[in-house]
C-alpha positions in Angstrom: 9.7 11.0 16.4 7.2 8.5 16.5 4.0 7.9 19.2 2.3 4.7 18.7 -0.4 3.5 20.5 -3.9 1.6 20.2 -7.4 3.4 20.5 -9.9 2.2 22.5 -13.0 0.8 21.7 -15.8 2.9 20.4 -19.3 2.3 21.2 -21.5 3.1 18.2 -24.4 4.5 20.1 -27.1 4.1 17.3 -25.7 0.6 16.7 -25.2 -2.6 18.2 -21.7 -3.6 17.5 -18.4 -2.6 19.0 -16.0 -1.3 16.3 -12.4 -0.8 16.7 -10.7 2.3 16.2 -7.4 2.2 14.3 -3.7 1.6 15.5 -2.3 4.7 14.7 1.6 5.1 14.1 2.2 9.5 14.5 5.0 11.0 12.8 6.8 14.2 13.9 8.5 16.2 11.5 11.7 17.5 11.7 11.6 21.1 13.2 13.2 22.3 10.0 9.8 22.0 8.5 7.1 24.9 9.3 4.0 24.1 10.3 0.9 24.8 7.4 -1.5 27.8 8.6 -3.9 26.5 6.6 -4.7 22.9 7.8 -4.9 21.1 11.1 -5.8 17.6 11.2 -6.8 15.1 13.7 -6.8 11.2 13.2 -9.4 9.6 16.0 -8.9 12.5 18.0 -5.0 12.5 17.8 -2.9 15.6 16.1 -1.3 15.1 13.3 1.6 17.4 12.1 0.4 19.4 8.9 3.5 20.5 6.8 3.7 23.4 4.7 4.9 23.3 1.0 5.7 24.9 -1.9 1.9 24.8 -3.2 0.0 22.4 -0.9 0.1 21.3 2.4 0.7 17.5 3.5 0.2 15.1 6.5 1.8 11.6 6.7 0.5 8.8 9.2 0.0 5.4 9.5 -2.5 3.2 11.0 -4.5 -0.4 10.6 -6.7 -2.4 12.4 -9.7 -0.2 12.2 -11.2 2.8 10.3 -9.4 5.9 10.6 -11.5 8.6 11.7 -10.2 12.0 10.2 -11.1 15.6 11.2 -9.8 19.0 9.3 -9.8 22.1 9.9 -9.5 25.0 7.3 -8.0 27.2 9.5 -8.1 30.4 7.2 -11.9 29.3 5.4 -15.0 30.5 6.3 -17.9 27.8 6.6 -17.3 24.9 4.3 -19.8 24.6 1.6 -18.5 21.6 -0.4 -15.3 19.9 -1.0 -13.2 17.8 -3.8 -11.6 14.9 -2.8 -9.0 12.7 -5.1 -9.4 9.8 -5.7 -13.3 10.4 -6.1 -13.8 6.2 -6.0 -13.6 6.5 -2.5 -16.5 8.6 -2.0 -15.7 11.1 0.6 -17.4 14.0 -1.0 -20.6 11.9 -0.7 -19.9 10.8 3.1 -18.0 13.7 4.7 -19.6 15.6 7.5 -18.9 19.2 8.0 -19.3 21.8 10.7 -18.3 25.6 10.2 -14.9 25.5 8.5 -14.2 21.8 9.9 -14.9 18.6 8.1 -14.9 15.0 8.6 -14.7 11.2 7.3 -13.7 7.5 7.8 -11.0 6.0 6.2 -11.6 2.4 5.9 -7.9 1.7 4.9 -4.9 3.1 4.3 -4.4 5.1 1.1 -2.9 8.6 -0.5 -5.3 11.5 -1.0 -5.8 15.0 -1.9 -8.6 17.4 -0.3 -9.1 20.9 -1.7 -11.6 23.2 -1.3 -13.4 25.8 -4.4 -12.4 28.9 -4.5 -8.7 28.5 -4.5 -8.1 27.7 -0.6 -4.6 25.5 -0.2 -4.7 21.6 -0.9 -4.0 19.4 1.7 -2.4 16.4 0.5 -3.3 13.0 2.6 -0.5 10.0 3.0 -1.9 7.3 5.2 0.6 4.6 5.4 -0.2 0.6 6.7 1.5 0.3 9.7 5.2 -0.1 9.8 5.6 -4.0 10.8 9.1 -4.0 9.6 11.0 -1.3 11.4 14.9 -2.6 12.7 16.1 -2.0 16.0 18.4 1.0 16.0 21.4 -1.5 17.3 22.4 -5.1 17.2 23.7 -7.6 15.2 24.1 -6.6 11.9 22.9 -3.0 12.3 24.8 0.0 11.5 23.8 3.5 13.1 24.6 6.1 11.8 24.6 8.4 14.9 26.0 6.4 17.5 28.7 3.8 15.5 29.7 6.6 13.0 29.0 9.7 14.7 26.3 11.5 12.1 25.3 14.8 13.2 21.8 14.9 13.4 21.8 18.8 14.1 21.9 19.1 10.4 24.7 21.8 11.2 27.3 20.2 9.7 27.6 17.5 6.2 27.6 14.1 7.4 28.7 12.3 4.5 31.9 10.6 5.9 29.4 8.9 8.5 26.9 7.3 6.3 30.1 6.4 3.5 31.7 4.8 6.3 28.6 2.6 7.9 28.4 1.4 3.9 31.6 0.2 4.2 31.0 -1.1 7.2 27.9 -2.8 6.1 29.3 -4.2 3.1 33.1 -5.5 5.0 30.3 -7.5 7.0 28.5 -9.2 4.0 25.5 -7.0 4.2 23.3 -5.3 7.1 20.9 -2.5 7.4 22.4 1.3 7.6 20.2 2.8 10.9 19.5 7.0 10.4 17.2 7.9 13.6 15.7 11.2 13.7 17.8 13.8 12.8 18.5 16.3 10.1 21.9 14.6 7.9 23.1 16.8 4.6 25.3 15.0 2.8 27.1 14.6 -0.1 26.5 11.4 -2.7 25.7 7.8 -1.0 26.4 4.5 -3.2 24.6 1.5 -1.9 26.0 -1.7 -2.3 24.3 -5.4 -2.4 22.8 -6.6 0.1 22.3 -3.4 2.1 19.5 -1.5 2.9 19.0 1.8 4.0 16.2 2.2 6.8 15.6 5.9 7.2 13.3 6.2 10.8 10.5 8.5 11.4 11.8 12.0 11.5 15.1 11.2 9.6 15.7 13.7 6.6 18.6 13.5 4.3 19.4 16.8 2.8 20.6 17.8 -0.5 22.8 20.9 0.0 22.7 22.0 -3.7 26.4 22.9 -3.1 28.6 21.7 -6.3 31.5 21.2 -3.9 29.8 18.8 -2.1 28.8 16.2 -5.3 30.4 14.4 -8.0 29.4 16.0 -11.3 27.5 13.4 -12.9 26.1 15.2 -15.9 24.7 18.6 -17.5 21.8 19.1 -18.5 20.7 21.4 -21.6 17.5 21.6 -21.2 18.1 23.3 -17.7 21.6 24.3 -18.0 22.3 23.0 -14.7 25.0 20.6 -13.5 23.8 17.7 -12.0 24.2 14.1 -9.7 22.9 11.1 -9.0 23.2 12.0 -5.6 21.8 8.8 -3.5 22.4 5.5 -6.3 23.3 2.2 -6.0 26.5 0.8 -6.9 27.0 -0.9 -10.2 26.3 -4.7 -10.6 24.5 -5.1 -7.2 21.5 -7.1 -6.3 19.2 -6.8 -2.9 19.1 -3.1 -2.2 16.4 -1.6 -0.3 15.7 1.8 0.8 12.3 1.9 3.4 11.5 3.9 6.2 9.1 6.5 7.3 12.0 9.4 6.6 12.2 11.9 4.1 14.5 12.3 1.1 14.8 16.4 0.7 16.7 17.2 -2.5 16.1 21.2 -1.9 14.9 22.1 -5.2 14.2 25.8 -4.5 18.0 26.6 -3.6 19.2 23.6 -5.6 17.8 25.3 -8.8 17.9 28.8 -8.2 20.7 29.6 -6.2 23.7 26.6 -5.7 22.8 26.1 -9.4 23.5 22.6 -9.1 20.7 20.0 -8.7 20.0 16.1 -8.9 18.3 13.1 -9.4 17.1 12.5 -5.9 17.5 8.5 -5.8 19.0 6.5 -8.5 18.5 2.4 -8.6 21.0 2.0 -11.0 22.3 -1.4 -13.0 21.0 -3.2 -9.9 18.6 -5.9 -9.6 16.3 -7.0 -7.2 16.1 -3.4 -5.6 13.0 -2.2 -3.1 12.3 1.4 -2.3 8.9 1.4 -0.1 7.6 4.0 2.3 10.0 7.2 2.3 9.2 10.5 1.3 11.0 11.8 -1.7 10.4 16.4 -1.6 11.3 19.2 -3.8 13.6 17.7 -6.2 14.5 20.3 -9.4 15.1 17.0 -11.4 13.8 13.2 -12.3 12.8 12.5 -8.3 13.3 8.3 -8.4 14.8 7.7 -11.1 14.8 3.6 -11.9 17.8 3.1 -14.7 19.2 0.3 -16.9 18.1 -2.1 -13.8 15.5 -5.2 -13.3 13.1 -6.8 -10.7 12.6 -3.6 -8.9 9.7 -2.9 -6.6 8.5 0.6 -5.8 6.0 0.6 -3.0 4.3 3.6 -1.2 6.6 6.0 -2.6 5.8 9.6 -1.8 7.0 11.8 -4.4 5.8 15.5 -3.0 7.3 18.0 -5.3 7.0 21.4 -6.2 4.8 22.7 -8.6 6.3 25.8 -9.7 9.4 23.9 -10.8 10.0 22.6 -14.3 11.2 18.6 -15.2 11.1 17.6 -11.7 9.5 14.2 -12.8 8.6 11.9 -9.9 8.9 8.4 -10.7 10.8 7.7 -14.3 11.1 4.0 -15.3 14.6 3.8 -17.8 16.1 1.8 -19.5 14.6 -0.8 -17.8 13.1 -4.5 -17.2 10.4 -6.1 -14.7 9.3 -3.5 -12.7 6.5 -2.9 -10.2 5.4 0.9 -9.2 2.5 0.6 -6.8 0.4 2.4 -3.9 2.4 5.7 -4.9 1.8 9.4 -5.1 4.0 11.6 -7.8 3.1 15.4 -7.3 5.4 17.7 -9.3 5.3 20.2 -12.3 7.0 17.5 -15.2 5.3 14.1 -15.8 4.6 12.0 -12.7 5.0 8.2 -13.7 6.7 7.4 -17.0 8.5 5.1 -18.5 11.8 6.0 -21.2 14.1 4.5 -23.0 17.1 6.6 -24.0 20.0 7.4 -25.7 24.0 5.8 -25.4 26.8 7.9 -23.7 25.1 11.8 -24.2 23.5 14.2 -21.9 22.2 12.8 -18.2 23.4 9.2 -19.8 27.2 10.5 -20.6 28.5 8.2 -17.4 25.7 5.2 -17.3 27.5 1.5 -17.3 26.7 -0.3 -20.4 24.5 -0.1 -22.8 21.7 1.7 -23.4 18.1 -1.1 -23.2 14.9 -1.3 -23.6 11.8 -0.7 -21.7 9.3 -3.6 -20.7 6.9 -5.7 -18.3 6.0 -2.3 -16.3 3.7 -2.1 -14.2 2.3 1.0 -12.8 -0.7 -0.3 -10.4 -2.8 1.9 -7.7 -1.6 5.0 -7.7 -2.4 9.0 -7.5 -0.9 11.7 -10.0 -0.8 15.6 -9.4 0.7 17.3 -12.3 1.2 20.4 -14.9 2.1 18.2 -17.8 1.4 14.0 -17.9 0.0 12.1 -15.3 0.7 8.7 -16.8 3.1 8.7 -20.0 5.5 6.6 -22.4 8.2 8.5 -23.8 9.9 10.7 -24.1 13.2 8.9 -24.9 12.5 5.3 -27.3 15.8 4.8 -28.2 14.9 1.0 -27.3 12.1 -0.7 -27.3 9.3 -0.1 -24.9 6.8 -2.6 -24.7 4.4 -4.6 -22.4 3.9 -1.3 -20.0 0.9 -1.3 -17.9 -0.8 1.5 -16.3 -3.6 0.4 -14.1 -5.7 1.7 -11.6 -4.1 5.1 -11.6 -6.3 8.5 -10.5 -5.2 11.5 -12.2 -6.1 14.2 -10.0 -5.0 17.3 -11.9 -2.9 17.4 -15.3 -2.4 19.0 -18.2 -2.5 15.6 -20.5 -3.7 12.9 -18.3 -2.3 9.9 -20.1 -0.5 8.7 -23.4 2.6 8.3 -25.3 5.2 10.4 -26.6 7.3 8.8 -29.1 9.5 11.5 -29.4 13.9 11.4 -29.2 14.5 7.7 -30.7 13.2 5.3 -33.6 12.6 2.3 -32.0 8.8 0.8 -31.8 6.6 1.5 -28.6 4.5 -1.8 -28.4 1.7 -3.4 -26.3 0.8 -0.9 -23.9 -2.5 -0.5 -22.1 -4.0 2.0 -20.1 -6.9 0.5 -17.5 -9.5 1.4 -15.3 -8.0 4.4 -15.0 -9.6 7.7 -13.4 -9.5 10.9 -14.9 -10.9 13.6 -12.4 -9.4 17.2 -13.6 -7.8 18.6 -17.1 -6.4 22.4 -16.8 -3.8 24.2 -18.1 -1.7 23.5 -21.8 1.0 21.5 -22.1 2.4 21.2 -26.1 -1.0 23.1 -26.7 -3.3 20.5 -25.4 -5.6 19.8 -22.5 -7.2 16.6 -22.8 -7.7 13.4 -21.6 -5.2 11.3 -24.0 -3.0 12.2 -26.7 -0.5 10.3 -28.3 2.3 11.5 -31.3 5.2 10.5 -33.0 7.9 13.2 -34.0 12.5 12.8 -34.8 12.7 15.4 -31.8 15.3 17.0 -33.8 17.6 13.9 -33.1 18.2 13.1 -36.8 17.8 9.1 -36.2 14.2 8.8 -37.3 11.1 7.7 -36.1 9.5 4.7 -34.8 5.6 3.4 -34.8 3.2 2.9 -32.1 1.0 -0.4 -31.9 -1.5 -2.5 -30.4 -2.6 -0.2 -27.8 -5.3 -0.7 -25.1 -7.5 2.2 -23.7 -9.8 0.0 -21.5 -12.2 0.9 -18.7 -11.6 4.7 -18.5 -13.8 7.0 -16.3 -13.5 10.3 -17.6 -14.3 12.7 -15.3 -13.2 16.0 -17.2 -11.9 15.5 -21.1 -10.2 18.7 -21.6 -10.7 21.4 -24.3 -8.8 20.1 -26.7 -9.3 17.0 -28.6 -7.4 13.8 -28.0 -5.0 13.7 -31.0 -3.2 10.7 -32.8 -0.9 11.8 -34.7 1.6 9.6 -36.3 4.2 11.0 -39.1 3.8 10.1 -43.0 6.1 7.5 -43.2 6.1 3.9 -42.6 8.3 3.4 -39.8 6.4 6.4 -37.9 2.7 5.3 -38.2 0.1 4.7 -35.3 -1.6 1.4 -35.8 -4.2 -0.5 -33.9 -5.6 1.7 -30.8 -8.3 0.1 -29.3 -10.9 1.7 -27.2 -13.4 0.1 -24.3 -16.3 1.3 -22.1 -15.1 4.8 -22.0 -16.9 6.8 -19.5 -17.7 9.9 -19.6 -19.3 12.4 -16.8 -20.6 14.8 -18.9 -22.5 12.2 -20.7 -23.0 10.3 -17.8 -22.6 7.1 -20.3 -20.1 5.1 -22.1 -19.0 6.4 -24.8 -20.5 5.3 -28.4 -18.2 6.6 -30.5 -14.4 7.9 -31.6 -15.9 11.8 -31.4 -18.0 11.9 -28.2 -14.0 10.8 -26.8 -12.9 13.9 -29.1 -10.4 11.5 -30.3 -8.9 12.6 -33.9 -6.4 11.1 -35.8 -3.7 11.2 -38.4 -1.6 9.4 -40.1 -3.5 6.7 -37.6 -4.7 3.3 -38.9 -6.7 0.7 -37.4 -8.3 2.9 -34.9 -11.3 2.2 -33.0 -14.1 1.5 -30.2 -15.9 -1.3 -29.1 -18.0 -2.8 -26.7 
């Protein structure tokens, strides 16, 4: 459900200006969802629904117009004594007010965030949307509802995968249209989208992954977890202008999925597709890749809310494969497995055994404004360079938490990973191991045991970097001794580090080590 309205104005009584308070666009969950006991949350004096997860709490709003004016309260915290707030740039832990176990700030515009407090207390995880400008009408020409044209149970006691297959078809017999899903709780079995269709999932929607194998197409199996698996919400092959959007959520029940059913998937597949759009829905507890971009081009992921669990293992949230020309920006990725990377990977085995075509490369990605939460990479190329990845930016990303906060893992191919840069990046926590390191950046070159080879690393930009916490471990290079799997020309700038409260002024006060690593080096 959805409650919009417009705040009055506020008189600012040590001031002289009127200021408006924000439009503010409230979002329900679906009952299926408890409530967090540790969180409540107020925006300009308005509730808004706290969920509990696996992990963290999280809160999802919109608003414009006007500052946001947010008020927490730890509900199981004594007096609060300090806080940490993600992304620090915004400054909140130098403007927030606090009273007992309550605290406040302003938002000035829409972004994600993470609040925690010392001493172990429950995150609370922060999605403040623009306002939805864009929303459909839930009938009409050329719209195709679920619930009342194909009779959808929004109960969520029964699978209602016959009515959304059958307002595609509809959709598509009609040249193209928008599939309607109004509140409601929908499990269902695999969608393919056609062109020229999008999907508009409304506040309070929730498509549900049953993790039942008799409800999916087997798709794959993967070793690594032995699990059967599906691409259970993909786009058809060949298609152009596909968009998925909405304020709804995208549940892929990773817990049972996993651990009982035994059967899990990739939650939303764009797959040998152009032109595709996924921007605003909520994408939870997948046990595999989340949003998983493959072998497509001129895509655009925007606001993407990957919440995912952290006690489950290759759950990555946004995976860039095989593919050309795309855009990931204003997103969050919380899970246990890498949040935003980019791959290239093998022909016709494994998760790839059913993929159209041919296998591709990898380049003119852009990963721009967004937040990381994560036990292993926060930003990452590789694994999987069975093409070519070049010409992948990451920019602007806040790693809030990871094990290895950025870098490249040229393992599992032999092709060359080219022209990648990492900058103005933020680097705010490094805990836990992952491979044996915790550290800022690291970057290596290995066969994986995949008997093809290796493949080099070049021209590399590390540019702009605030370094907030650089790990235990040093920041390896480590390239093989042979010529095709060498590291050559990495190229450091105006690395910042906290603890030094300075730029860096040398390769060791970045604990950066290398070997079989040419060309290395920092200037500026």
């Amino acid at each position: 459900m959805l409650r919009g309205f417009s705040a009055p104005f506020l008189l600012l009584l040590y001031g002289v200006s009127l200021v408006a308070a924000a439009t503010l666009q409230l979002y329900e969950p679906a009952p299926i969802y408890p409530r967090s006991g540790y969180w409540t949350m107020t925006v300009d004096g308005e509730p808004v629904a706290v969920t509990a997860f696996d992990g963290y709490s999280y809160a999802h709003f919109s608003f414009g117009g006007g500052p946001a004016r947010i008020r927490l309260v730890a509900n199981q915290h004594g007096d609060i004594q300090t806080i940490v707030s993600s992304p620090v740039k915004y400054k909140y832990q130098e403007t927030y007010t606090k009273s007992g176990n309550a605290l406040g700030f302003t938002m000035e515009n829409p972004h994600y965030m993470i609040i925690r407090l010392p001493g172990g207390y429950r995150p609370i995880v922060i999605c403040a949307d623009p306002l939805e400008t864009n929303a459909p009408a839930s009938s009409g020409s050329g719209i195709f509802n679920v619930v009342t044209q194909f009779g959808a149970d929004k109960s969520g006691n029964s699978l209602s995968t016959d009515a959304f297959v059958n307002a595609l078809r509809a959709a598509k017999a009609n040249g193209g249209g928008i599939v309607y899903v109004p509140a409601g709780v929908y499990p269902i079995g695999n969608l393919i989208i056609p062109s020229k269709i999008s999907l508009y999932l409304a506040a309070g929607s929730v498509l549900k992954f049953t993790g039942n194998r008799a409800d999916y197409r087997t798709d794959w199996h993967k070793t690594s977890q032995d699990r059967d698996g599906t691409e259970w919400i993909r786009t058809a092959y060949n298609t152009e202008d596909i968009k998925i959007y909405g304020r709804g959520t995208i549940d892929a029940n990773g817990e049972y999925a996993s651990k009982e059913g035994k059967f899990i998937a990739h939650s939303v597949v764009p797959i040998a597709t152009t032109r595709f759009t996924f921007d605003g829905p909520i994408i939870r507890h997948s046990a595999s890749w989340t949003l998983m971009v493959t072998r497509s081009n001129n895509i655009m992921i925007d606001h993407a809310k990957i919440l995912n669990s952290l006690s489950l293992g290759e759950n990555d949230a946004v995976d860039i494969v095989d593919s050309q020309h795309v855009i990931v920006k204003n997103s969050i990725g919380i899970a246990w497995d890498d949040s935003f990377s980019t791959k290239a990977q093998p022909q016709g085995v494994g998760i790839t055994i059913n993929y159209p075509g041919e296998n591709q490369p990898a380049y003119n990605v852009t990963f721009l404004d967004n937040l990381a939460w994560t036990g292993c990479y926060g930003f990452k190329v590789g694994q999987g360079v069975y093409k070519t990845q070049s010409n992948i930016r990451f920019e602007r990303g806040t790693i809030y938490s990871a094990s290895i906060a950025m870098g490249i893992d040229h393992a599992a191919g032999n092709a060359p990973v080219t022209d990648i840069s990492f900058t103005g990046m933020e680097i705010e926590e490094v805990t836990g191991l992952h491979l044996g390191k915790q550290t800022w950046l690291a970057m290596s070159i290995s066969n994986g045991g995949t008997k093809v080879g290796a493949g080099p690393i070049n021209d590399i930009h590390i540019w702009d970097i605030a370094v907030r916490d650089i790990g235990s471990t040093n920041a390896p290079l480590v390239g093989l001794d042979s010529g095709s799997g060498r590291i050559e020309g990495v190229t450091f700038r105006n690395i910042w580090l906290k603890s030094l409260d300075r730029p860096a002024r040398n390769l060791d006060e970045i604990k950066v080590t290398t070997t079989f690593a040419t060309d290395v080096k920092l200037v500026g």
